[in-house]
MDAnalysis code that builds the backbone (N, CA, C; Angstrom):
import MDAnalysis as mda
import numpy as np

u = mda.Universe.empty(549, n_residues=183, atom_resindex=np.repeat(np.arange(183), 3), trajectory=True)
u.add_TopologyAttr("name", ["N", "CA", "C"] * 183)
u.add_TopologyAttr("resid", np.arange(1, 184))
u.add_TopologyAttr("resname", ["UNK", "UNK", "UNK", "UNK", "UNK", "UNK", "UNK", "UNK", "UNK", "UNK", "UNK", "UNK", "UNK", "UNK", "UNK", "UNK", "UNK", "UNK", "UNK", "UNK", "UNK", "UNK", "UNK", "UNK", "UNK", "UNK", "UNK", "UNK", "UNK", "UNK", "UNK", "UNK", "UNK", "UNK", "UNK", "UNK", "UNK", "UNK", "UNK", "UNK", "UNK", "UNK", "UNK", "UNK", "UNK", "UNK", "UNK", "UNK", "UNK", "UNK", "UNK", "UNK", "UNK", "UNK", "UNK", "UNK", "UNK", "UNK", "UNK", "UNK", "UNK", "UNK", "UNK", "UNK", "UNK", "UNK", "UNK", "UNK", "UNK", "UNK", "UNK", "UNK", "UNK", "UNK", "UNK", "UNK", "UNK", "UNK", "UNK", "UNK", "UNK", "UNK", "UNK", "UNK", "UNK", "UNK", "UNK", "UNK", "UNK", "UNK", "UNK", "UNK", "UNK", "UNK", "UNK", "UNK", "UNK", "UNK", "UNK", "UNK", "UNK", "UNK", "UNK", "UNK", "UNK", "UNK", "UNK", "UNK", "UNK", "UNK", "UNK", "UNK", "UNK", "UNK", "UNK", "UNK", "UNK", "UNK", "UNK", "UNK", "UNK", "UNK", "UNK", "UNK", "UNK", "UNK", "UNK", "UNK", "UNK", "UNK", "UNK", "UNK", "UNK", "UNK", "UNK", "UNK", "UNK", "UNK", "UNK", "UNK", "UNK", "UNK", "UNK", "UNK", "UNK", "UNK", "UNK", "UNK", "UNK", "UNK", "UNK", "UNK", "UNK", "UNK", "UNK", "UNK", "UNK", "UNK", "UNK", "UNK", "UNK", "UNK", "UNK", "UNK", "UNK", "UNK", "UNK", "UNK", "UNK", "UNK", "UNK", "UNK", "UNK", "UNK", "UNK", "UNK", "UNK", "UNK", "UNK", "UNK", "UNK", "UNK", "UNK"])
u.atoms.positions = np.array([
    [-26.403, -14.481, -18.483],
    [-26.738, -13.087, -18.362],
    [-26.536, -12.396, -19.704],
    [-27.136, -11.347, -20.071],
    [-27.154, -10.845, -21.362],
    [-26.409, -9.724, -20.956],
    [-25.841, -9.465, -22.291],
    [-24.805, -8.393, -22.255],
    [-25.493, -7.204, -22.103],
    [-25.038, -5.920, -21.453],
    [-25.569, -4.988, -20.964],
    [-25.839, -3.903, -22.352],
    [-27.151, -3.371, -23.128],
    [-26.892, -1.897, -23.908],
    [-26.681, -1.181, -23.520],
    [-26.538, -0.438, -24.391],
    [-25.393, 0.982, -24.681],
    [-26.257, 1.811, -23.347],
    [-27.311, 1.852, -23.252],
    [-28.194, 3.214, -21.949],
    [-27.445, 2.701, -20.225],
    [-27.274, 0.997, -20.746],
    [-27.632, 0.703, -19.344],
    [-25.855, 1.048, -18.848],
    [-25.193, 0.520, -20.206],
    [-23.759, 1.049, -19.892],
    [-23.297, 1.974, -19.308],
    [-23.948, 3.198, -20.388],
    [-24.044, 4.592, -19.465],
    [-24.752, 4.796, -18.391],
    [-25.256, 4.358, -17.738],
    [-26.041, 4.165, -16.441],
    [-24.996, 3.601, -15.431],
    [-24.069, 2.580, -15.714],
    [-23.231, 2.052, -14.605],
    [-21.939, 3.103, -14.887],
    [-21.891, 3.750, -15.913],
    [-20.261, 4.714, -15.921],
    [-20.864, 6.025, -14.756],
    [-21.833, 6.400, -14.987],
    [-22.346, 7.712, -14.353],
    [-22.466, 7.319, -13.085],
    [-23.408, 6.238, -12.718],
    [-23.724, 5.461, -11.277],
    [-22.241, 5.463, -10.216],
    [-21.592, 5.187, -11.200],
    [-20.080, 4.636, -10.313],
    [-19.034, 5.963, -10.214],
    [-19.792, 7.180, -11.609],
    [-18.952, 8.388, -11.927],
    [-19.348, 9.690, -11.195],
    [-19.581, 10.603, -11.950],
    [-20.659, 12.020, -11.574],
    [-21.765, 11.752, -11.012],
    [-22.613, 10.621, -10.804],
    [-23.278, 10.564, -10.085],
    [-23.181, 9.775, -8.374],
    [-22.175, 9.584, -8.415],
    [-22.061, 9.427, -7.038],
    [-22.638, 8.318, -6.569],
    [-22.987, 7.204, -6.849],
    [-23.808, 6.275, -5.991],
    [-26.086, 6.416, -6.696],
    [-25.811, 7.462, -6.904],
    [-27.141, 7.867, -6.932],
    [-27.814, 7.691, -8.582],
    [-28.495, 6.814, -7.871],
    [-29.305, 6.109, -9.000],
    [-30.277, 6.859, -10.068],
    [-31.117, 7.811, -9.465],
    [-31.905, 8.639, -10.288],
    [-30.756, 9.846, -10.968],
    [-29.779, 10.161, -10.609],
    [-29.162, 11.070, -11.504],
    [-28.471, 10.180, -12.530],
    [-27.982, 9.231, -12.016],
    [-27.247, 8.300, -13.494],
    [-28.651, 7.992, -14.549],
    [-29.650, 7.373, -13.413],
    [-30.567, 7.292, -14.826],
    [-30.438, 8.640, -16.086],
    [-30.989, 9.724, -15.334],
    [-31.171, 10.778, -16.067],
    [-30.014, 11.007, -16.718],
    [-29.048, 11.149, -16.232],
    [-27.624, 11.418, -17.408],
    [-27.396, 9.936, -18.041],
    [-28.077, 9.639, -18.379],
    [-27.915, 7.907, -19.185],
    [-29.140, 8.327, -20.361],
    [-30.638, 9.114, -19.930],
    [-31.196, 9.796, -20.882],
    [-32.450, 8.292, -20.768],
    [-32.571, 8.222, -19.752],
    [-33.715, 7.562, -19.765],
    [-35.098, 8.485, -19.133],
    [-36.775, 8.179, -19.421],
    [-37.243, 9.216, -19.991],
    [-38.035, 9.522, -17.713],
    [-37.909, 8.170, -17.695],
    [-38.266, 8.092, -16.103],
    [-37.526, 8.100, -15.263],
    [-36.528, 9.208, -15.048],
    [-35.265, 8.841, -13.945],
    [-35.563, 7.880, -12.687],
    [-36.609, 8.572, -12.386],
    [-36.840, 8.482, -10.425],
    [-37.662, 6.990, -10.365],
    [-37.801, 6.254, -11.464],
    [-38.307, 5.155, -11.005],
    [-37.623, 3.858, -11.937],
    [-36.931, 4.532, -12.938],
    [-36.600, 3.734, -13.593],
    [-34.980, 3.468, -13.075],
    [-34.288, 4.442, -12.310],
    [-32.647, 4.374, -11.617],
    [-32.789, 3.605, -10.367],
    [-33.856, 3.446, -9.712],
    [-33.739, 2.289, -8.770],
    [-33.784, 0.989, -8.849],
    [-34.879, 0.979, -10.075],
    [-35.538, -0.525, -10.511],
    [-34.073, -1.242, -11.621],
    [-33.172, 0.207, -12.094],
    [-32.190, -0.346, -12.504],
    [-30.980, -0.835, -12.119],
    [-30.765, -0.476, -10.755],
    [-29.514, -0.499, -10.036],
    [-30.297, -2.496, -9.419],
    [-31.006, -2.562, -9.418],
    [-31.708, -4.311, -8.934],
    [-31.485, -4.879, -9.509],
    [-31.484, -4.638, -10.922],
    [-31.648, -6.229, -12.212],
    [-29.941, -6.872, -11.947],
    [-30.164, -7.919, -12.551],
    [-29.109, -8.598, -11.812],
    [-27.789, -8.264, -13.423],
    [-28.268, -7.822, -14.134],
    [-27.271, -7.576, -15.204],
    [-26.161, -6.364, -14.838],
    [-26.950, -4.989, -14.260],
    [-26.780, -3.631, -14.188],
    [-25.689, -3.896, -12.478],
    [-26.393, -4.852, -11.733],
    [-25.891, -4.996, -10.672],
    [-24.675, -5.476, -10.922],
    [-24.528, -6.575, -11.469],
    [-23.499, -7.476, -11.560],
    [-22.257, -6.932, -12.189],
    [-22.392, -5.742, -13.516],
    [-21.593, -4.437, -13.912],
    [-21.013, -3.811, -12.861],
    [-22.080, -3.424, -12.284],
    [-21.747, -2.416, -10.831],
    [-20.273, -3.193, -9.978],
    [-20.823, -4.262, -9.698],
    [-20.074, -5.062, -8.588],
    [-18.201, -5.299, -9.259],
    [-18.640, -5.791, -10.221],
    [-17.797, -6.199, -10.804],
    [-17.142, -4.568, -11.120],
    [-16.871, -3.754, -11.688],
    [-16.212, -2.530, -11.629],
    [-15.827, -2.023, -10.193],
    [-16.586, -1.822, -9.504],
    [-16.128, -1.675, -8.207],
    [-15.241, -2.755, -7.367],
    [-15.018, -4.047, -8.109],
    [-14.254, -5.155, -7.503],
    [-12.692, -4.888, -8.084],
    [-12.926, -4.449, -9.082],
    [-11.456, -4.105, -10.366],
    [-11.329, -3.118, -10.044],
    [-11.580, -2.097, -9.615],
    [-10.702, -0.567, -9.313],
    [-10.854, -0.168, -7.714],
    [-11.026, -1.456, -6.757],
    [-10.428, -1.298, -5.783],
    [-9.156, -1.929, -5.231],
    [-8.256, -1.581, -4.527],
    [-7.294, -2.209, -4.010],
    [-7.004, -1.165, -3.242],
    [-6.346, -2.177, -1.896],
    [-6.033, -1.967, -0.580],
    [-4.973, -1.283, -0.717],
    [-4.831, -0.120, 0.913],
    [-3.974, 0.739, 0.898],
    [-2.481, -0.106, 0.762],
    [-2.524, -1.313, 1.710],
    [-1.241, -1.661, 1.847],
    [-0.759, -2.927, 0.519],
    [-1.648, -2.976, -0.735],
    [-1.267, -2.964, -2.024],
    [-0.541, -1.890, -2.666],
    [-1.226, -0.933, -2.218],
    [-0.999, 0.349, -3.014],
    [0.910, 0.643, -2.350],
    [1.091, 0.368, -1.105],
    [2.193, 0.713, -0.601],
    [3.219, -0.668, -1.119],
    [2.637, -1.566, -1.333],
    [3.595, -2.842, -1.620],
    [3.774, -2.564, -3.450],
    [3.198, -1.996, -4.045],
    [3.507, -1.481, -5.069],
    [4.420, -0.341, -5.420],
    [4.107, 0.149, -4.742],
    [5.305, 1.128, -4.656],
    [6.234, 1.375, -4.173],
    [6.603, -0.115, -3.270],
    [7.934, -0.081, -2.840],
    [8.340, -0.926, -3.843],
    [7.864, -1.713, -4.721],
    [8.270, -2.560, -5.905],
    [8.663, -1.326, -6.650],
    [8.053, -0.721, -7.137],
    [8.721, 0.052, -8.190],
    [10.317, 0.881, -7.570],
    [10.365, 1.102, -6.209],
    [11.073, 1.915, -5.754],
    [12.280, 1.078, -5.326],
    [12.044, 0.229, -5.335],
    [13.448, -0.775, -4.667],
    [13.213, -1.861, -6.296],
    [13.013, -1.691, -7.429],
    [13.095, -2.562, -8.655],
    [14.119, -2.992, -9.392],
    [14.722, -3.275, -9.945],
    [16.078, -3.813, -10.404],
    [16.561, -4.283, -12.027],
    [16.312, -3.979, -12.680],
    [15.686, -4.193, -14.378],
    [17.230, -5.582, -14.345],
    [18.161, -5.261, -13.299],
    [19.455, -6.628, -13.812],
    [18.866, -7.978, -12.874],
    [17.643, -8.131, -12.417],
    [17.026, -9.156, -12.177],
    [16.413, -9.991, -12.934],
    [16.158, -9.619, -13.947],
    [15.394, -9.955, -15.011],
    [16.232, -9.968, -16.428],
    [17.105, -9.819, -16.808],
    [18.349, -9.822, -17.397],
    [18.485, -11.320, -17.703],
    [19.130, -11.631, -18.983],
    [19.900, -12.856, -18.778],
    [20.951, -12.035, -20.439],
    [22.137, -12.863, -19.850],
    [23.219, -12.387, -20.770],
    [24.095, -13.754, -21.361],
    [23.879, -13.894, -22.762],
    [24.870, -14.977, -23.040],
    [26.140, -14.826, -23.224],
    [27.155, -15.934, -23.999],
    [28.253, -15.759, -23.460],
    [29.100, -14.816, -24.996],
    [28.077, -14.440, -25.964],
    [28.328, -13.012, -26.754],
    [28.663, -11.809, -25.721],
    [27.833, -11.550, -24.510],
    [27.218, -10.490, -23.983],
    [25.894, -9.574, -24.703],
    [25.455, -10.529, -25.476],
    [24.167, -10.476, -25.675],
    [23.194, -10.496, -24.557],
    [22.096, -9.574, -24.474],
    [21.306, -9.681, -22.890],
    [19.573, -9.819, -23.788],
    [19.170, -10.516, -23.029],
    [17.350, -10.323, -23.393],
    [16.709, -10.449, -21.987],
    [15.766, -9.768, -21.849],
    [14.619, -9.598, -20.545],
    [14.105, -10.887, -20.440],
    [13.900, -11.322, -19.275],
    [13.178, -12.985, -19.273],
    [12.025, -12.180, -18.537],
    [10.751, -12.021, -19.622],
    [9.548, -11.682, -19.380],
    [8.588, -12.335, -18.957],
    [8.772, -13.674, -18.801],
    [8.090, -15.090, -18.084],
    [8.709, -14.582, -16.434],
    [9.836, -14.558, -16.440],
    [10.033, -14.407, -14.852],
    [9.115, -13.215, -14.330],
    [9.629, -11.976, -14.849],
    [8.592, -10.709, -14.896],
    [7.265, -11.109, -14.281],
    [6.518, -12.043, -15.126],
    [5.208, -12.226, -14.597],
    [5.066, -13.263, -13.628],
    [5.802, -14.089, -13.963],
    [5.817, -15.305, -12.982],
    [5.794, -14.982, -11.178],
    [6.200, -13.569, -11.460],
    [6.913, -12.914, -10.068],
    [5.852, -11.974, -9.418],
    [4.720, -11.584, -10.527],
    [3.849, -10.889, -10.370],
    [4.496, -9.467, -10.981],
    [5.391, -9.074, -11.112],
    [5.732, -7.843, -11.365],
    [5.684, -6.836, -12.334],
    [4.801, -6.755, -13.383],
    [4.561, -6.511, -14.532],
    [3.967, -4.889, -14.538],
    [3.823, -4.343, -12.985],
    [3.594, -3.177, -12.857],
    [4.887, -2.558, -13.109],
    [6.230, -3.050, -13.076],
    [7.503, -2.290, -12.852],
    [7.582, -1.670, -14.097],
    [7.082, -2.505, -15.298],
    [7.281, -2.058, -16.936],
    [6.501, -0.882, -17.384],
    [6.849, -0.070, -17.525],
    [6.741, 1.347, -18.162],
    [6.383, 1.111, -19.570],
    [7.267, 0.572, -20.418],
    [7.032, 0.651, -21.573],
    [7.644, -0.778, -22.243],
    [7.744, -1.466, -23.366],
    [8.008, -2.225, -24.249],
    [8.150, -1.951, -25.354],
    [9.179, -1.656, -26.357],
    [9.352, -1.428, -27.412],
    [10.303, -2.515, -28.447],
    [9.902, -2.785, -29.543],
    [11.054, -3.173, -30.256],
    [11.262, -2.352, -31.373],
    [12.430, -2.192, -31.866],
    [12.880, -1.028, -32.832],
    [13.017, -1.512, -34.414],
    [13.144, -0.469, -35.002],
    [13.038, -0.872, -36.763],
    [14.298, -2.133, -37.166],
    [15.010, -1.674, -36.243],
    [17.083, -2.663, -36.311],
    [16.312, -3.870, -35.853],
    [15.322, -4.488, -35.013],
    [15.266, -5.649, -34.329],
    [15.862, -5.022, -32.752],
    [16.287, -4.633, -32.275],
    [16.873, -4.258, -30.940],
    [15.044, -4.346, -30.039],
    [15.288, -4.534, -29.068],
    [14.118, -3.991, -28.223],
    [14.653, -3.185, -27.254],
    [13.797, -2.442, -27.183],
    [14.140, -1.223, -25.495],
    [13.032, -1.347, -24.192],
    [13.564, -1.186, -23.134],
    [12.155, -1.557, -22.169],
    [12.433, -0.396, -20.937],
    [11.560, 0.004, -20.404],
    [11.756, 1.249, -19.702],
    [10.525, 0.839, -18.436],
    [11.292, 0.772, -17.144],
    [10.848, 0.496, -16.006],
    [10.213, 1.974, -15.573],
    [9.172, 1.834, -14.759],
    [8.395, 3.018, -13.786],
    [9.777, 3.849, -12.867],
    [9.496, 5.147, -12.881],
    [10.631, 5.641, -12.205],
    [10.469, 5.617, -10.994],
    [11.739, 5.260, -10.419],
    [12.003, 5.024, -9.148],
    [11.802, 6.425, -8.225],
    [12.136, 7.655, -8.681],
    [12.114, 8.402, -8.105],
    [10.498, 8.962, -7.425],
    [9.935, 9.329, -7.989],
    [8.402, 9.851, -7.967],
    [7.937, 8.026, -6.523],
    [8.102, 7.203, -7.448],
    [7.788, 6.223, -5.785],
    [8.444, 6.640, -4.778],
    [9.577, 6.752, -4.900],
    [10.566, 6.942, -3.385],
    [9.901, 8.070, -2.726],
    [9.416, 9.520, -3.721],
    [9.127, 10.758, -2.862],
    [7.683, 10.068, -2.103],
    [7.027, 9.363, -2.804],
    [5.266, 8.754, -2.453],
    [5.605, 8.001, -0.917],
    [6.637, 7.281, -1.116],
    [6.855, 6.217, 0.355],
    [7.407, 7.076, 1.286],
    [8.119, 8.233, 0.856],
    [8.747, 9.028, 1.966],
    [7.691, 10.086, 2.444],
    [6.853, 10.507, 1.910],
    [5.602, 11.025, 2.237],
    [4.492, 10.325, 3.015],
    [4.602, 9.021, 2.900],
    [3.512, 8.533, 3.665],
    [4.213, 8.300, 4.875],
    [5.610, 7.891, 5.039],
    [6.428, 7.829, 6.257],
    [6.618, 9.221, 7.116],
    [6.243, 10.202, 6.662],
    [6.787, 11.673, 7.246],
    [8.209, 11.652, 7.280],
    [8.410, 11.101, 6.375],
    [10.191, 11.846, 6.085],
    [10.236, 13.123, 5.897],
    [9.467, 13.335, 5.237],
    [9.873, 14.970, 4.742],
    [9.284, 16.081, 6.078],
    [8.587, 15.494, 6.612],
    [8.144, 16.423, 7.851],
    [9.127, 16.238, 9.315],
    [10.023, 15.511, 8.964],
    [10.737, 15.703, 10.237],
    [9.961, 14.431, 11.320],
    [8.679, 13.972, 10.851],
    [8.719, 13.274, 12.004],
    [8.625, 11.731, 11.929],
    [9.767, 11.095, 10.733],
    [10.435, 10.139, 10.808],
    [10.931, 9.409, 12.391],
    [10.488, 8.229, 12.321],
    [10.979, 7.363, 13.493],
    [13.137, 8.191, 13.464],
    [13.241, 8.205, 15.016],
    [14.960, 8.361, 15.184],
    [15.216, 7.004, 14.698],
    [16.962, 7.495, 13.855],
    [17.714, 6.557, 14.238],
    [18.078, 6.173, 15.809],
    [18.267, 5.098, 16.243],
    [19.056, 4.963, 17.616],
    [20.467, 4.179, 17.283],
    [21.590, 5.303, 17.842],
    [23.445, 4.454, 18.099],
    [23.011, 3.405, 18.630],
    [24.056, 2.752, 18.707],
    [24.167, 2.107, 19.421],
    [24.695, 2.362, 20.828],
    [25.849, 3.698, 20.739],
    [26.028, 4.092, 22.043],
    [24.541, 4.493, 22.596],
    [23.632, 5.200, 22.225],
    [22.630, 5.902, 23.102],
    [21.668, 4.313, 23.774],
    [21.992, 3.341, 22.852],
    [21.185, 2.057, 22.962],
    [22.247, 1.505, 24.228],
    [23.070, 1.216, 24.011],
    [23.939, 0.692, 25.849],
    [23.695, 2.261, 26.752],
    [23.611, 3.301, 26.467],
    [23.179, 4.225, 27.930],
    [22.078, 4.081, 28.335],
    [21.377, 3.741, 27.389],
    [19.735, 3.449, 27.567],
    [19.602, 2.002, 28.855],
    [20.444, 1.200, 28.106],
    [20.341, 0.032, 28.979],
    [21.295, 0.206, 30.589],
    [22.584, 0.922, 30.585],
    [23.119, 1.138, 31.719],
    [21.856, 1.152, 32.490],
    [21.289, 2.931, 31.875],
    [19.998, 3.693, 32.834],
    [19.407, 2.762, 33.579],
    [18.807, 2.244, 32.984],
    [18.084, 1.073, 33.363],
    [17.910, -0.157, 34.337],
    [19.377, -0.994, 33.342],
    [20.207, -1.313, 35.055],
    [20.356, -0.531, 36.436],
    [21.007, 0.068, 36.355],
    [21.171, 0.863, 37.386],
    [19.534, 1.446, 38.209],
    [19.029, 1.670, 37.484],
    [17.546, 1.324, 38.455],
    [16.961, 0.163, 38.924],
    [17.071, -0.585, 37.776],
    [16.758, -1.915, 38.879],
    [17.354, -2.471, 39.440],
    [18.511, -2.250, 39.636],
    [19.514, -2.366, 40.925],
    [19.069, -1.463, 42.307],
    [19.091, -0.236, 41.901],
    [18.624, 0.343, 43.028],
    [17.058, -0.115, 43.791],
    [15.931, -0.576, 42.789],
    [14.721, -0.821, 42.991],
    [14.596, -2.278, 43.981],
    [15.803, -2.753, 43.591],
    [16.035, -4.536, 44.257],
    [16.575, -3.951, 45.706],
    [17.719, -3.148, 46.107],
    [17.907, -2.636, 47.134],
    [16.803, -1.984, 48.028],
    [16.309, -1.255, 47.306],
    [14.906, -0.638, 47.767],
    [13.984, -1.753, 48.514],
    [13.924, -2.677, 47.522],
    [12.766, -3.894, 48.238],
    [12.883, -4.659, 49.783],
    [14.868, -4.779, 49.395],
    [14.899, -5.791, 50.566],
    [14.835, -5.370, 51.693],
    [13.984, -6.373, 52.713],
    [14.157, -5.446, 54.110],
    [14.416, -4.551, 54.813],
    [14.912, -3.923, 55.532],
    [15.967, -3.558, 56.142],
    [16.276, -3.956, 57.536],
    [17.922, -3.277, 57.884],
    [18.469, -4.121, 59.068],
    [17.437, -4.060, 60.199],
    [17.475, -5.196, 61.140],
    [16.826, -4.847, 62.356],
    [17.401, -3.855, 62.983],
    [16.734, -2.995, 64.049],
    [17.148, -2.369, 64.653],
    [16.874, -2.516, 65.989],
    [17.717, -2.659, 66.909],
    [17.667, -2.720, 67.735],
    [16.974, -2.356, 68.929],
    [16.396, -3.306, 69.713],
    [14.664, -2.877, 70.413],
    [14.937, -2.571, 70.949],
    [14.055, -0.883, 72.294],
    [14.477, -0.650, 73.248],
    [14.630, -1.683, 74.588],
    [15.684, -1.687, 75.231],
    [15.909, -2.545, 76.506],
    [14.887, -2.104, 77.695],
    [14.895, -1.008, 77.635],
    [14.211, -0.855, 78.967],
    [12.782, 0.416, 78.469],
    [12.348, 0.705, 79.075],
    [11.033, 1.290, 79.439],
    [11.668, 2.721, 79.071],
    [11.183, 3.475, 77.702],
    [10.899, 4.523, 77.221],
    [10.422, 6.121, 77.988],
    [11.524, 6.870, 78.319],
    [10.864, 7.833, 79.150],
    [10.453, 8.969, 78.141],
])
């Protein structure tokens, strides 16, 4: 496949951007001279397509990525990744980092003019408010805790009905038939 020019480029930023899906306005904001016949016939070729697909394959991800990410950053641990010799010298083991997948946790990487390096993880806080927002923590309508006392009254309750419900079922006594002829 041949690499895409500069028009058609701008044709898949607009297509996927300000234009919404819609092919004849990306043409035209791409500055081609036939929008309305040339933005359909362009969204087909298999170059323009294959751009398309491929961008839309890389800047999607699933909600419950999006939430498994951000409980990584929010529950993260920078002394996991630590190793300390027996100076108390410490260096980041950045192979584990990735090995682990976790390379979203890193904020920043620096090494300094001394040789020192500094490394600065995503803040925990701003995730925690994101996960407590999608939970309705903040609205009050967080799942209850349950005691454990309210958890054995719960179960007494309970018992105690199907005790009564088993009584309920069984028979009852005979009663005794009339002997003689009913006046």
């Amino acid at each position: 496949m041949r690499p895409l020019n500069y028009r058609q480029r701008l044709f898949v930023e607009n297509y996927l951007g300000e234009s919404s899906g819609s092919a004849v306005d990306a043409a035209r904001q791409a500055g081609y001279q036939w929008p309305e016949t040339q933005g359909p016939r362009l969204v087909k070729t298999n170059e323009v397509r294959a751009a398309i697909d491929a961008r839309v394959e890389t800047a999607a991800i699933a909600a419950n990525e999006v939430l498994a990410r951000i409980a990584d950053v929010a529950t993260s641990d920078l002394l996991n990744f630590i190793e300390v010799d027996s100076n108390g010298d410490w260096k980041v083991d950045l192979k584990l980092v990735k090995r682990l997948g976790l390379g979203h946790l890193i904020k920043r990487l620096r090494t300094n003019k001394d040789g020192t390096s500094n490394i600065e993880l995503e803040p925990r806080m701003p995730a925690l408010l994101k996960l407590g927002e999608h939970y309705n923590l903040w609205k009050g309508e967080a799942q209850s805790q349950l005691t454990l006392v309210e958890l054995a009254k719960g179960l007494k309750e309970q018992y105690d009905q199907l005790q009564s419900e088993e009584r309920d079922d069984q028979p009852a006594e005979a009663l005794p038939r009339p002997t003689g002829a009913v006046q």
